[in-house]
C-alpha positions, 0 to 999 in steps of 0.5 A: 489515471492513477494506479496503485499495486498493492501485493502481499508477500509470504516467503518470497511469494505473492500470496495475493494482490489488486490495483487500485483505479482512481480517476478523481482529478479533483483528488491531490496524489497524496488522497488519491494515495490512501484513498487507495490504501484504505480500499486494500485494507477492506479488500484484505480485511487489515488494519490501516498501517502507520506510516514510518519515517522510513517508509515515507522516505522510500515512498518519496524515492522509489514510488513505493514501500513496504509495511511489515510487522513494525507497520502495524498494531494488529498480528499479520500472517504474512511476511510483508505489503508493499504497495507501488504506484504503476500509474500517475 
C-alpha cells in the first residue's frame, strides 16, 4: 500500500488536506508518486507544480517537500503544499 499526505499551509495553519491511496503494484514509486500528485491538483483545483532541483532533493532525503510560489506559474492563495509519503 503506498500513501501520500498532501497539506496545504496558510500561516502556519493546515488549511485543508487528503491522502492519497494507491495500491497498483504494477505502478513504479516514481508514478505511484505523481499519479497521486495530479489527483491533489484536481482535488484542490491547482495546477501541476514544476519540480525544482531543491525540491527533488529534499523529496530524495526526507520523503517529502514543499512547493511554494516558486513551484508554480499560476498565483496561490496560500503559503505553501507539501506532500509526504506516510506509507510505502
Amino acid at each position: 500500500m503506498f500513501r501520500l499526505w498532501a497539506k496545504k499551509f496558510k500561516d502556519s495553519h493546515i488549511i485543508c488536506d487528503m491522502v492519497v491511496n494507491n495500491s497498483d503494484s504494477s505502478m513504479t514509486r516514481t508514478k505511484k508518486i505523481f499519479a497521486a500528485l495530479d489527483e491533489i491538483c484536481y482535488a484542490f483545483d491547482l495546477s501541476k507544480p514544476i519540480w525544482l532541483n531543491s525540491t527533488i532533493e529534499d523529496f530524495k532525503k526526507h520523503k517529502k517537500t514543499r512547493f511554494t510560489q516558486d513551484n508554480f506559474i499560476d498565483s496561490i492563495d496560500f503559503d505553501f503544499l507539501e506532500i509526504h509519503i506516510i506509507e510505502e
